[in-house]
LUMLUM-230107 format. One record per residue (C-alpha): x, y, z; chain; residue number from 1. Coordinates in steps of 0.001 Angstrom, whole numbers, plus 500000, padded with zeros to 6 digits. Example, Ala and Ser with C-alpha at 12.3 -4.5 7.8 and 13.67 -1.06 7.14 Angstrom:
BEGIN
<<512300, 495500, 507800>, A, 1>
<<513670, 498940, 507140>, A, 2>
//
This chain:
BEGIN
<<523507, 885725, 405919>, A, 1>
<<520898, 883997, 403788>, A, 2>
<<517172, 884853, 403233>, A, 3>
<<515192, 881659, 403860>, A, 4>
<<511625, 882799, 403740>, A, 5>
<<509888, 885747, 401934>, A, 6>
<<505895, 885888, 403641>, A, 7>
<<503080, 888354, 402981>, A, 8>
<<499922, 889473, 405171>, A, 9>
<<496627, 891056, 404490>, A, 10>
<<496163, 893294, 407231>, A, 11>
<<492957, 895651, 407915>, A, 12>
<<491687, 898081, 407066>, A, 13>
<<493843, 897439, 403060>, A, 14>
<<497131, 897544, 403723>, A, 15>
<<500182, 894704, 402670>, A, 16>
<<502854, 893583, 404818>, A, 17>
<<505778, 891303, 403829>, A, 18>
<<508152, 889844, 406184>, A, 19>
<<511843, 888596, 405002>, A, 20>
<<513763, 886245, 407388>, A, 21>
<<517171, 885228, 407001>, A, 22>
<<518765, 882542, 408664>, A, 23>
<<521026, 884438, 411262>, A, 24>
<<517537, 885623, 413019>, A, 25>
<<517173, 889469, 411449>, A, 26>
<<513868, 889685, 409743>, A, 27>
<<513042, 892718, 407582>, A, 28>
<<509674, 894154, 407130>, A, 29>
<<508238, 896212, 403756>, A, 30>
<<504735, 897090, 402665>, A, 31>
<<504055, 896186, 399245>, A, 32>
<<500679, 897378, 398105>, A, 33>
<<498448, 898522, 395694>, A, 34>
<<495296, 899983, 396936>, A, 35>
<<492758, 897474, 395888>, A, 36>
<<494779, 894845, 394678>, A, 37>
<<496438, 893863, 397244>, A, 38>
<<496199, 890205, 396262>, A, 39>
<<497737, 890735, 393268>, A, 40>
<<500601, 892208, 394604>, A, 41>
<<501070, 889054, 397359>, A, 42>
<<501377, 886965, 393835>, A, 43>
<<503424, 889338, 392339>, A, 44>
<<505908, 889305, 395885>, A, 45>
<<505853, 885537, 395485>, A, 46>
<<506738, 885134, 392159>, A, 47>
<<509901, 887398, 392693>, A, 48>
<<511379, 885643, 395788>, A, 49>
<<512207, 882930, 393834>, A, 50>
<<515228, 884837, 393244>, A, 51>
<<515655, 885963, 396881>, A, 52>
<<515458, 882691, 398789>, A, 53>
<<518808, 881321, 399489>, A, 54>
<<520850, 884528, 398703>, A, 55>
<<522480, 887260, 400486>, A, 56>
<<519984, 890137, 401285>, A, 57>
<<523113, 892113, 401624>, A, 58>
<<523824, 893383, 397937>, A, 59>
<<520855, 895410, 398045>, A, 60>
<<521260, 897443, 394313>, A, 61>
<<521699, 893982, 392901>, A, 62>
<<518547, 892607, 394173>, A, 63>
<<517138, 895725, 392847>, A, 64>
<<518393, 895649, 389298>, A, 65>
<<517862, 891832, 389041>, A, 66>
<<514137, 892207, 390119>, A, 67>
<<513239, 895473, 388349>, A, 68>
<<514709, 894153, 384738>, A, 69>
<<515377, 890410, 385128>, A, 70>
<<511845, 890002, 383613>, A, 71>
<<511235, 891032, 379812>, A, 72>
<<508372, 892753, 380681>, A, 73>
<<509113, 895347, 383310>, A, 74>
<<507585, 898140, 385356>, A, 75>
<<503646, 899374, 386353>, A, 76>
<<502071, 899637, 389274>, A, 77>
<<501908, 895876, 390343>, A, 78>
<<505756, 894692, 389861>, A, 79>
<<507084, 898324, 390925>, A, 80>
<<505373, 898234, 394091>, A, 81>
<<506380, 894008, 395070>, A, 82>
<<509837, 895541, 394386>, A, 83>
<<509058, 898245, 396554>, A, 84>
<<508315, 896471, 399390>, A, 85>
<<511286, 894153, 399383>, A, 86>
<<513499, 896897, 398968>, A, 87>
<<511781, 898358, 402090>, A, 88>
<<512510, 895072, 403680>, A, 89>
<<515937, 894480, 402729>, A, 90>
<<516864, 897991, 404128>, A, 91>
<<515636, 896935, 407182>, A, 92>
<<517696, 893994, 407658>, A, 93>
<<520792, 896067, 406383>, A, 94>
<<520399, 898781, 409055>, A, 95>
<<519386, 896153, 411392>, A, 96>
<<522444, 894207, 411217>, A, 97>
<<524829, 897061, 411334>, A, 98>
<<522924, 898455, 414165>, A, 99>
<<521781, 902172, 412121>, A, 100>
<<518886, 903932, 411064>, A, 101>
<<518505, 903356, 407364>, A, 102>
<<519069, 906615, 406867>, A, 103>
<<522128, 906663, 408024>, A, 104>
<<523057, 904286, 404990>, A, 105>
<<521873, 907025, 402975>, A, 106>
<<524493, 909717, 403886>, A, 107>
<<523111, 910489, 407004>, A, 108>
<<520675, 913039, 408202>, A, 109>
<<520279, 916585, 407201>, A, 110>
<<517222, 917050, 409631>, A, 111>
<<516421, 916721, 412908>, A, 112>
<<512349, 916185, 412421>, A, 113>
<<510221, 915979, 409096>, A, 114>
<<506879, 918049, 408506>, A, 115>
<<504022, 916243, 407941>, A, 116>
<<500184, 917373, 406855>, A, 117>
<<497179, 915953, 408126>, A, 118>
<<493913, 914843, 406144>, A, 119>
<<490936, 916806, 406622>, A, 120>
<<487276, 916318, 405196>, A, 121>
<<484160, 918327, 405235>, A, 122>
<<481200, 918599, 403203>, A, 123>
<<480285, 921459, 403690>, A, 124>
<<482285, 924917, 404034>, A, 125>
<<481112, 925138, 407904>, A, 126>
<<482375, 920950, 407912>, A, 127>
<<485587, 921722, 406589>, A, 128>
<<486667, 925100, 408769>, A, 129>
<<485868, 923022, 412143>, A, 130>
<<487943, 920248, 410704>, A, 131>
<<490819, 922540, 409833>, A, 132>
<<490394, 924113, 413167>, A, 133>
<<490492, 920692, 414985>, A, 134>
<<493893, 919965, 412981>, A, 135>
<<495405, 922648, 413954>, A, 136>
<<494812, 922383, 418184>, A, 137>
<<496041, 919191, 417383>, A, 138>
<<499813, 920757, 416729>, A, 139>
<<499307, 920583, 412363>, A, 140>
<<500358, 923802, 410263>, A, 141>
<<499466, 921979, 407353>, A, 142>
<<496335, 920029, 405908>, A, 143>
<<495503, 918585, 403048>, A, 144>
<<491817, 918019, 401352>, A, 145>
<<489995, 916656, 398326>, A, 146>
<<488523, 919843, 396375>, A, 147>
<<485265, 918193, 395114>, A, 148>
<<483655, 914854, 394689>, A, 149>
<<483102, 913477, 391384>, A, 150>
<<483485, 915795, 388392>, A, 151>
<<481468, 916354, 385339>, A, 152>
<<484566, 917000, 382395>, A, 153>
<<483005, 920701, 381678>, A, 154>
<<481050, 920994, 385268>, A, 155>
<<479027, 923806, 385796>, A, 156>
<<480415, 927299, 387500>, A, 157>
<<478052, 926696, 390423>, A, 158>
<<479972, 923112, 391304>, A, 159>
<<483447, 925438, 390990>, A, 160>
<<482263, 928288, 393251>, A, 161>
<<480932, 925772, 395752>, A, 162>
<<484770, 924012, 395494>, A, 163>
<<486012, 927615, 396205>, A, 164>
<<483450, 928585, 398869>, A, 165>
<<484540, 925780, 400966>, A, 166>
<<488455, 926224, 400474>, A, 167>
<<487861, 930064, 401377>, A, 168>
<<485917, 929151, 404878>, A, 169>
<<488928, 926669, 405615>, A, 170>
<<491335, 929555, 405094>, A, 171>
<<489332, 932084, 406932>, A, 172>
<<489130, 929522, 409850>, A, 173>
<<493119, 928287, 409928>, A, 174>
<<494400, 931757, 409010>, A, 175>
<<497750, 932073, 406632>, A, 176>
<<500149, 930712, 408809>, A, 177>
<<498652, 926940, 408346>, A, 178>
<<499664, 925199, 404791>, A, 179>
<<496921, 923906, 402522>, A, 180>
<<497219, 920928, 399958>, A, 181>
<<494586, 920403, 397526>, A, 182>
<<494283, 917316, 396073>, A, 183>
<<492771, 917596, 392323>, A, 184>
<<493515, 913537, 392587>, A, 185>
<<492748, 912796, 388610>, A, 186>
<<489539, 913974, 388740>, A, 187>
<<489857, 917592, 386613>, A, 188>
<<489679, 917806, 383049>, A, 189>
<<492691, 919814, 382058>, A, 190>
<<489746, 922192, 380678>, A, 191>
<<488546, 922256, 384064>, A, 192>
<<491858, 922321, 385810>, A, 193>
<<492344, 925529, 383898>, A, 194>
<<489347, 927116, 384688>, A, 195>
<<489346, 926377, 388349>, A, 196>
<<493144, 927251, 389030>, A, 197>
<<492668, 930796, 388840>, A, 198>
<<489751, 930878, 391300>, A, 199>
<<492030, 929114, 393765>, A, 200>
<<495279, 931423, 393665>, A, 201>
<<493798, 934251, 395842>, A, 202>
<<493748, 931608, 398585>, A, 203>
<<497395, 930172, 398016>, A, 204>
<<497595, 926945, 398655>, A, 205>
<<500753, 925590, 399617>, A, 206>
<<500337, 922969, 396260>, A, 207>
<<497404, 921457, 393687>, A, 208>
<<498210, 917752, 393425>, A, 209>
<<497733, 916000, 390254>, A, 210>
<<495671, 918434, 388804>, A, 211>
<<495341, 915858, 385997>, A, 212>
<<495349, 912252, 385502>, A, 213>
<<498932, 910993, 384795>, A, 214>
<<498415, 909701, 381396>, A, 215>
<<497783, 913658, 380846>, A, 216>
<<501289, 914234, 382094>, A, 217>
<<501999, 916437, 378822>, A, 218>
<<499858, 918974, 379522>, A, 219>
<<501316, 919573, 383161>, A, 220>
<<503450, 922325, 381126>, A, 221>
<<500596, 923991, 379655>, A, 222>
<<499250, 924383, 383375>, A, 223>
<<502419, 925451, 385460>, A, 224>
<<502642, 928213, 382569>, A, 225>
<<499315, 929609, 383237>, A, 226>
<<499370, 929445, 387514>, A, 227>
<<501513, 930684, 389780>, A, 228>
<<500176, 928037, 392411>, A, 229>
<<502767, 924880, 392920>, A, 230>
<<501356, 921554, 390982>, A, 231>
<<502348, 918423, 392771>, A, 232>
<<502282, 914440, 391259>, A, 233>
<<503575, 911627, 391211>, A, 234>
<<501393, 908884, 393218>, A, 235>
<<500805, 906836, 390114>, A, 236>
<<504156, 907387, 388526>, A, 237>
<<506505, 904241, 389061>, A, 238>
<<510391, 904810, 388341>, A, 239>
<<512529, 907496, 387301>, A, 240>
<<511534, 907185, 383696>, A, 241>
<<508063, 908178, 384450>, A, 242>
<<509520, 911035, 386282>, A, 243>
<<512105, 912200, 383605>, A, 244>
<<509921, 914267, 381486>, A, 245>
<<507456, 915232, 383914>, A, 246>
<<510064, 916629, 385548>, A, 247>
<<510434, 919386, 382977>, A, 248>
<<507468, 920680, 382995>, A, 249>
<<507276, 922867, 385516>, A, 250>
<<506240, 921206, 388092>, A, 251>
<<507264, 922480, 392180>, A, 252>
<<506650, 918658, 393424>, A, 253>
<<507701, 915442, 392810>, A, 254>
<<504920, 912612, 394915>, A, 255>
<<506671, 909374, 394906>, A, 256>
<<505281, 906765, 396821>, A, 257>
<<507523, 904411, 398410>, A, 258>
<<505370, 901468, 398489>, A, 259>
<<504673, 901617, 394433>, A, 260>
<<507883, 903258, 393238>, A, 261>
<<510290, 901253, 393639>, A, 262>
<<511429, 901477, 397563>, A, 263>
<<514050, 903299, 399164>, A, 264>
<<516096, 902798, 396637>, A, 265>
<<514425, 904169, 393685>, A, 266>
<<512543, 907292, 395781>, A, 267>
<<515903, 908480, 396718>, A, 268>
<<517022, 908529, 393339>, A, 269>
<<513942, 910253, 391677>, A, 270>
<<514545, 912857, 394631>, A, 271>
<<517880, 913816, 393208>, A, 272>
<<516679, 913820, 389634>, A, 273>
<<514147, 916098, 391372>, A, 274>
<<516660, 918139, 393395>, A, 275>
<<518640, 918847, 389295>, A, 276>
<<514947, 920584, 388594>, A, 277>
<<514725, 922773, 391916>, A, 278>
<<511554, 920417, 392111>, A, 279>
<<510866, 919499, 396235>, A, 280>
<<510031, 916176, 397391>, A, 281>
<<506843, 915075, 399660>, A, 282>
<<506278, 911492, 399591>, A, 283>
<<503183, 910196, 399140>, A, 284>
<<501634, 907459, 402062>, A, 285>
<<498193, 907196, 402889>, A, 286>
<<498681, 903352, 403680>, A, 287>
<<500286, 901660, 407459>, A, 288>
<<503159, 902162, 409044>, A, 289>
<<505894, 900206, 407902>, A, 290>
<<505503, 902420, 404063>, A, 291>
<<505321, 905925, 406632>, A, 292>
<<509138, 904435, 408236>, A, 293>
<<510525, 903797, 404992>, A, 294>
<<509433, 907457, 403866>, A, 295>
<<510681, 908974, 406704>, A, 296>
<<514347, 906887, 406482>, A, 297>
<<514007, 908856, 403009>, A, 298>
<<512915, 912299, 403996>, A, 299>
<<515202, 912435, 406306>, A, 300>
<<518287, 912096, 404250>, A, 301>
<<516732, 914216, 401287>, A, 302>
<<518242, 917909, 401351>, A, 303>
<<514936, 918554, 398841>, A, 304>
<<512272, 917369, 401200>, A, 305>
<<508966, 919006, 401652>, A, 306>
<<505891, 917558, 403740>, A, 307>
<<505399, 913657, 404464>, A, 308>
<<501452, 912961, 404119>, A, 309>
<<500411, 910322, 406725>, A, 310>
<<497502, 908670, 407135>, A, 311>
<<497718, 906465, 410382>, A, 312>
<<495067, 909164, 411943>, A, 313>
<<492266, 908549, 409179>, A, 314>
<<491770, 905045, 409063>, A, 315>
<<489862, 904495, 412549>, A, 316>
<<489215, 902316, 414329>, A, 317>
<<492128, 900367, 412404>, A, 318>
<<494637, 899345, 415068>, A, 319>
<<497616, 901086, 412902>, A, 320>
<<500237, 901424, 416226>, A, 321>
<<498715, 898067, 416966>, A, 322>
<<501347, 896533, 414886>, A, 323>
<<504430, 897673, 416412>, A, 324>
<<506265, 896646, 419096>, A, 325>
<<507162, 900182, 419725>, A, 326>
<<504422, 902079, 419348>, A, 327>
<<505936, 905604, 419810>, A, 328>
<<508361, 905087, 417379>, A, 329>
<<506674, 907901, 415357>, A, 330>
<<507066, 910731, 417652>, A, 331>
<<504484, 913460, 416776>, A, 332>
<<505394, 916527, 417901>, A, 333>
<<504455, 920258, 416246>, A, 334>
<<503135, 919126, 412968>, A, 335>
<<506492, 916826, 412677>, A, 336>
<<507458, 913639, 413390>, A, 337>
<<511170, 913258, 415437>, A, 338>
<<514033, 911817, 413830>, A, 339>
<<514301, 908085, 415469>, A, 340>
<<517945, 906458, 416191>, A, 341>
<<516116, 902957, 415930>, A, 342>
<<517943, 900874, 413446>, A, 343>
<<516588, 899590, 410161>, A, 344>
<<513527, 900939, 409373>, A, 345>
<<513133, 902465, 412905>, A, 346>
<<509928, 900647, 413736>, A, 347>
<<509319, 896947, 415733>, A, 348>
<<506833, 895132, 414236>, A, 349>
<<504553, 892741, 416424>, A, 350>
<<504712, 890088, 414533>, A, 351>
<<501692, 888149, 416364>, A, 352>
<<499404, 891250, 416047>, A, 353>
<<499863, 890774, 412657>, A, 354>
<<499434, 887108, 411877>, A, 355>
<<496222, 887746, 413988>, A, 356>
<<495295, 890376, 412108>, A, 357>
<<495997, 888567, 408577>, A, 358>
<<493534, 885384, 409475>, A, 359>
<<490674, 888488, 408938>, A, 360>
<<492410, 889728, 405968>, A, 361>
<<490334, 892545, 403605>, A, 362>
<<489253, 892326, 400032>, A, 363>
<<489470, 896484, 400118>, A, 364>
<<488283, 897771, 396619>, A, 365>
<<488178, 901644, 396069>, A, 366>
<<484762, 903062, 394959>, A, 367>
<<483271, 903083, 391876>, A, 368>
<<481667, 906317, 391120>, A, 369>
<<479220, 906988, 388036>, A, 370>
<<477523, 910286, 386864>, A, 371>
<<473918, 911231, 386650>, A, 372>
<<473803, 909589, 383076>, A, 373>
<<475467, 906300, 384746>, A, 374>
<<478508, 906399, 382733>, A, 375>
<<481937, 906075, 384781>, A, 376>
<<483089, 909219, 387128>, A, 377>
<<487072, 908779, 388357>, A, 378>
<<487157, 908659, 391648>, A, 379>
//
């Protein structure tokens, strides 16, 4: 079997699709993407398959190693996640051809279904209760939220209790047997992060995810010391070396995403490094559905495994079971999603939905946020 064309697609509302065909007729699909520069990425995914056309798609590790390293310069967000995606692709052919799930390739399954959260949003306290309440008679028993908005980096104690008056309604609404995630996403001081953890614990949420930005990894350990609430990250780390020492600090878990880390390949190897640091695994995916059916090849075969996020719910009126073939090949069920027997990837892409879907394309950029004073606010 030979690859003979590598071919990417801009497909609403910001997602990345890549298609590998070979010449026996098995075509592989990945999602290569980074949010907001998803051109980029397409160049990046070209560039590479120079190496790819006219070889086996077979000797997946290979293919790994030789696009991972065979450049000088190596790694970030943009080359990890073009690697990521055709190592989600070239899975997918594997399994394909010898007529298995991927995870199967991976030692087989050591669950039958895999917990996932859903997003919720709210405004206000009264906005975010209903929301949580909605989730729940939907069959969740977990959520997940963003805290606050934008951030001052010593905000005022009014702006904290507000943060904490809306996560208290939530819990008084869902009760304690539903999970909640908090999502800190970069947007805390560590000052702040300090401050606001404690106000937070009486409520015990399930984790606090990146409760600083990564390139404030170092002070993760100063954190976990001072909480007893689970801190989570990971998103915008890119290989196992970004994971080795954040590893150590504490941390409960480890957020790769498949579509920027590496793939299959290099997820399931952070999630044994994370497995040596009785650190647990939840993958993070708020992008389409081929990067939620390479996760789930991976959570199923991870004895560490957590929570899957998915997003396929949040970005309406985006078509995202338009694109497969098989559109209950994610079985919701219970706040989980059913292990498949589908080979490869365990999804059927329509390919014509998406070449229609790529002549509209998207030029998604996230927001830019600023503070009162104008100067720049992460978002």
């Amino acid at each position: 079997m030979k690859i003979v064309k590598v071919e990417t697609f801009r497909v609403p509302p910001r997602w990345l699709f890549l298609r590998i065909a070979t010449d026996e007729g098995i075509a592989g699909w990945g999602e290569p993407i980074v949010e907001g520069r998803a051109e980029t990425v397409a160049a990046a995914v070209a560039e590479l398959s120079d190496v790819l056309l006219g070889a086996d798609p077979g000797p997946i590790e290979d293919h790994w190693q030789v696009l991972a390293k065979g450049g000088f310069y190596r790694g970030g967000p943009v080359l990890s996640s073009a690697l990521a995606g055709i190592d989600q692709a070239l899975w997918d052919i594997k399994g394909k051809a010898l007529g298995v799930p991927v995870y199967e390739l991976l030692g087989g399954p050591v669950r039958e279904r895999a917990r996932v959260y859903r997003w919720i949003h709210g405004a206000t306290a009264p906005e975010l209760a209903e929301a949580g309440l909605r989730a729940v008679e939907q069959g969740y028993d977990a959520v997940k939220l963003n805290l606050t908005d934008r951030l001052r980096p010593l905000d005022t104690p009014a702006t904290l209790r507000r943060a904490v008056d809306r996560l208290t309604a939530l819990r008084e609404a869902v009760g304690w047997e539903v999970d909640m995630a908090i999502d800190f996403h970069g947007r805390f001081s560590t000052a702040t992060a300090r401050r606001t953890l404690p106000l937070l614990e009486p409520l015990q949420p399930m984790f606090v995810e990146e409760p600083v930005l990564p390139e404030f990894s170092r002070d993760l350990t100063a954190l976990t010391a001072t909480t007893p609430i689970p801190l989570a990250t990971g998103e915008r780390l890119y290989s196992r070396w970004d994971f080795r020492d954040v590893l150590r600090t504490g941390i409960a878990v480890a957020q790769p995403d498949l579509s920027h880390a590496g793939g299959i390949s290099e997820v399931r190897r952070i999630a044994a490094m994370a497995e040596a640091h009785d650190v647990a695994l939840a993958p993070h995916c708020p992008l389409g559905p081929i990067a939620l059916a390479a996760s789930l090849q991976v959570d199923f075969a991870t004895p560490n495994f957590l929570i899957q996020e998915q997003s396929l719910d949040i970005h309406s009126p985006a078509p995202a079971f338009g694109h497969l073939a098989n559109p209950t090949a994610f079985r919701f069920a219970d706040g989980h999603v059913e292990r498949t027997t589908a080979p490869g990837l365990g999804i059927e892409i329509d390919e014509e939905a998406v070449r229609r879907a790529a002549t509209e394309g998207h030029r998604w950029r996230n927001e830019i946020w600023r503070h009162r004073d104008g100067s720049f606010a992460e978002w």
